[in-house]
N, C-alpha and C positions, 0 to 999 in steps of 0.2 A: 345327087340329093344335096339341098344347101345345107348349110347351116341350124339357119334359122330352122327349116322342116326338121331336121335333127332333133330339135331343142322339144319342138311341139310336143313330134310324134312321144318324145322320152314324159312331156308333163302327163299327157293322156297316158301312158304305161302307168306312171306313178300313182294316178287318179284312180285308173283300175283296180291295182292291188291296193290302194287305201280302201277302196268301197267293197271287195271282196272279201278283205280281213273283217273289216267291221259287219258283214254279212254273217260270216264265222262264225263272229262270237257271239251274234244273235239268235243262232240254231233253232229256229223252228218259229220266234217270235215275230217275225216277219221280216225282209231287209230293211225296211221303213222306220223300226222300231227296236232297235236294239236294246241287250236287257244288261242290266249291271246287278250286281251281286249287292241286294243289299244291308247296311251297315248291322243288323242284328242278324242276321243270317249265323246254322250254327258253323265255327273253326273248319274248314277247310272242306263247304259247299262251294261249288264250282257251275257255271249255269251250263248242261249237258247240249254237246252236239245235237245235230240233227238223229244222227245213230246209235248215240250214245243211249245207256239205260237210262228214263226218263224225256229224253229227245221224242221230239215230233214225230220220226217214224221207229221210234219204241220206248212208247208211255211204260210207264209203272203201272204191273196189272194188280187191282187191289181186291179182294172179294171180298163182298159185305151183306147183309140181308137187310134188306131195303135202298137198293140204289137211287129211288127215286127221293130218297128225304134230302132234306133243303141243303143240311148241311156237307152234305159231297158237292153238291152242284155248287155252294158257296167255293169248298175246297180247290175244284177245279177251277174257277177262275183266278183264284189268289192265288195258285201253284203257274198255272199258264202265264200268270204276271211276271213272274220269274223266270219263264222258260219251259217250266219242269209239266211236263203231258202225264197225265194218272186216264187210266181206264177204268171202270167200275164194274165188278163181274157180277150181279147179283145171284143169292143164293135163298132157296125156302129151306134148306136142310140143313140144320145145325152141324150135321156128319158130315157135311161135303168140303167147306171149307179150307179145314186143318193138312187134310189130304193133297187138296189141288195146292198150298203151298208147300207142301215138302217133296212134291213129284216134282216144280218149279214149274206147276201152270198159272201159277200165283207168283208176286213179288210180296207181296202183302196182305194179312188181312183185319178186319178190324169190324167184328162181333158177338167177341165172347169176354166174359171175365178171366180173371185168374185162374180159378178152382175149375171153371169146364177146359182149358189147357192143361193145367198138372194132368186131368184122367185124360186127357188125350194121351201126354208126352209118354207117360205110366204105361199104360194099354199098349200104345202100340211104340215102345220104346224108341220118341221122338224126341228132340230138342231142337223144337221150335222155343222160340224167348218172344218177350214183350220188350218192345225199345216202344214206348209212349202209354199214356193213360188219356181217357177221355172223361168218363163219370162212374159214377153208382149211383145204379135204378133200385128203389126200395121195394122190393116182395110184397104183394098185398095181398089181403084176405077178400072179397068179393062176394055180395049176395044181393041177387034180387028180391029175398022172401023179408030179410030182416035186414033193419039201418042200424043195428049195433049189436057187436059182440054179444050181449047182457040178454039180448032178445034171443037168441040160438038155444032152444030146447033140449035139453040133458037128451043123449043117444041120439041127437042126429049123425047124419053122415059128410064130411067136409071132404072133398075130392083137392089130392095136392098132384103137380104131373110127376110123371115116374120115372123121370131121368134122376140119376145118382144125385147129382148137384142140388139140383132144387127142388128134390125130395126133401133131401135135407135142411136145406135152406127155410123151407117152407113150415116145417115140422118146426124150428126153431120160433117163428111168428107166433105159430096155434097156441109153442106153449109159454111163451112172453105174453099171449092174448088170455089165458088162463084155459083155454080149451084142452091141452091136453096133456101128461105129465112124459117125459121120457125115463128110460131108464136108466138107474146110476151106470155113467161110465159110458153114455151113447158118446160117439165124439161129436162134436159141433160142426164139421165139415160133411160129415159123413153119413148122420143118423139114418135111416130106414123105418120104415112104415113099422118092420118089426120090433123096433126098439120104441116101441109107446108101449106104457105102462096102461094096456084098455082099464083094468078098474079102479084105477085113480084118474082115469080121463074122464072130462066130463060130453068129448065127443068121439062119434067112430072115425076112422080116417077111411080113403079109398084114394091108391094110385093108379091114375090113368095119362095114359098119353099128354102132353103139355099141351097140345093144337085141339085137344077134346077139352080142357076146362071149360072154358067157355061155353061151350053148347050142353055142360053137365050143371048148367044153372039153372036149363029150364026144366030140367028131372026133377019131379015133386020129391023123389025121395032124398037131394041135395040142398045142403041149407046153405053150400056156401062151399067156394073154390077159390085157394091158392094161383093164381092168374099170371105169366109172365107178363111184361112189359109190351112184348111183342104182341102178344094178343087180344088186350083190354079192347083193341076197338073192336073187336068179332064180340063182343059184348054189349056193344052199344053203354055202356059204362063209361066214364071218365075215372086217370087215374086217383082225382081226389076224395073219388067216392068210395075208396079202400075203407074196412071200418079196422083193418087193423094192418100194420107192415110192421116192418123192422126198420131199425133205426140205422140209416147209412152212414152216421157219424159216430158207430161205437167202434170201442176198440177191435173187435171182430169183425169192421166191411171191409179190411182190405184186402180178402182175397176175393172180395166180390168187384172189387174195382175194373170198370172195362176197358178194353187194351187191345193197342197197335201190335201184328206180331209179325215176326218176318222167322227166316233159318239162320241156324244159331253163326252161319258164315260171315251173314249179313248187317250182321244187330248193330256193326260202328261207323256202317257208311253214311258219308254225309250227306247225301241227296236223301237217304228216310229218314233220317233225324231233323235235316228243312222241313219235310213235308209234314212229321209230327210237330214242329215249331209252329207249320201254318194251321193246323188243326185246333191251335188255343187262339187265332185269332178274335175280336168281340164280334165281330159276324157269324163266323161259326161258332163259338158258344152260345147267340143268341137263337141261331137257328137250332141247334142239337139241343136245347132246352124248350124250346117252343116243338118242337119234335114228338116232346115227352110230356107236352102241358105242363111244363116244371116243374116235375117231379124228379129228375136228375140231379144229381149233387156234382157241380165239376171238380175231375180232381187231374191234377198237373206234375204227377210224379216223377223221378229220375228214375233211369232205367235201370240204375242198380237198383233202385231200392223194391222197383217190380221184379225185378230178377230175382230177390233174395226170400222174395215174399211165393216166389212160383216155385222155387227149392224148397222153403219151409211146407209147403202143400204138398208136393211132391215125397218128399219124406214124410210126410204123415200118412199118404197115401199107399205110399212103399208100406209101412209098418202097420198097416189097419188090419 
């Protein structure tokens, strides 16, 4: 063998392992396209192999209820620009979520606020944590019979859903709207259908199922229902046609603020704190507000400070 072929054959060896490295570090963004880390990225995000968690052949599995709104599919392409591969697991069950990640059929999830995690973590003695925030949806009142508060007849019946959370939650509107009094010493988190004061109210309350409000509008004997977020369009409604919410800029929304959550293992790796970095992009804010007919309030908190606000719930919850 000469020389010369010596020399070749070693540049093509060299050529090899140049283009197989740079293959590498591309992990999963194609060899064509290699991905660099970049310069806002958060402290020690690294772009995930092909095998790697977040890599091509093992995304980050997320669950959320409504996989099909705009702003995941935003997410996923901003995250893939990066390297970093998300799956989207969608969920109708508010129950199912919290479970599939702490079994670890979930890396993520991102559908609930603060206050419906504390009664998870509480309940079934979990610590699951929030590492990212996205918004707060403001609780509305809803009626098709009457366009304002003022118009709701002394002794009707307003239907709030009957989950702990926004029973509560909801009780708090009726009686900011002047509809109904609680009683000294209900707490704010917590209150109960039983804690109205009925003859200082000027309405009855009824709780039912969250996914029944809506369809308890058309009940002559309902003047008017408490409605999540999630199901104003089973209403045929839009959400600016609430005739009364609460206010997502008081001192008391931020246990209603919604949030990223992963297990309490997981809360400082840098691949889910990228991915909540890509979730305040203005694409996805503009899609996760067009989502909600912008009704959303963004909010962009540090994860202590949701962590410290999911403790404070949690301790209130422990002691109620």
């Amino acid at each position: 063998m000469s020389t010369r072929t010596t020399r070749t054959l070693a540049g093509l060896a060299a050529a090899f392992l140049a283009v197989a490295a740079l293959a590498g570090c591309s992990s999963g963004a194609g060899p064509s396209s290699p991905v660099t880390v970049p310069a806002d990225a958060v402290p020690g995000f690294t772009v995930p192999a092909a095998s790697d968690k977040g890599g091509k052949d093992n995304p980050v599995k997320i669950g959320v209820v409504g996989a099909s709104n705009q702003q995941f599919q935003v997410l996923t392409q901003e995250a893939q620009a990066e390297g970093i591969y998300l799956k989207f697991q969608d969920f109708t069950d508010y129950s199912q979520p919290n479970p599939a990640l702490s079994s670890g059929q979930l890396d993520l999830n991102q559908f609930q606020h603060i206050v419906y995690l504390g009664q998870y973590n509480v309940a079934k003695n979990d610590t699951l944590v929030p590492i990212g925030s996205t918004a707060i949806y403001p609780l509305g009142l809803y009626s098709t019979k009457y366009t304002t508060v003022a118009d709701i007849p002394a002794g009707s019946t307003i239907a709030v859903p009957d989950d702990q959370t926004n029973q509560a939650r909801g009780l708090q509107v009726l009686q900011s709207a002047g509809l109904v009094t609680l009683k000294p010493g209900t707490p704010t988190l917590f209150g109960q259908v039983a804690d109205v004061d009925t003859t200082a109210s000027k309405v009855k309350v009824l709780a039912i199922s969250a996914d029944q409000t809506p369809r308890s509008l058309d009940d002559p004997n309902i003047a008017g229902a408490i409605i999540n977020n999630d199901y104003i369009a089973d209403t045929g409604l839009k959400p600016q046609q609430a005739i009364a919410q609460d206010d997502p800029n008081s001192d008391g929304a931020a246990p209603f603020i919604n949030i990223w959550v992963s297990r309490d293992a997981d809360k400082d790796l840098p691949l889910y704190a990228e991915i909540v970095r890509l979730a305040h992009s203005d694409a996805w804010n503009q899609a996760l507000l067009a989502n909600s007919d912008g009704t959303g309030v963004l909010v962009n908190d540090t994860p202590d400070r949701l962590q410290q606000v999911l403790a404070d719930v949690e301790s209130q919850l422990r002691n109620s």
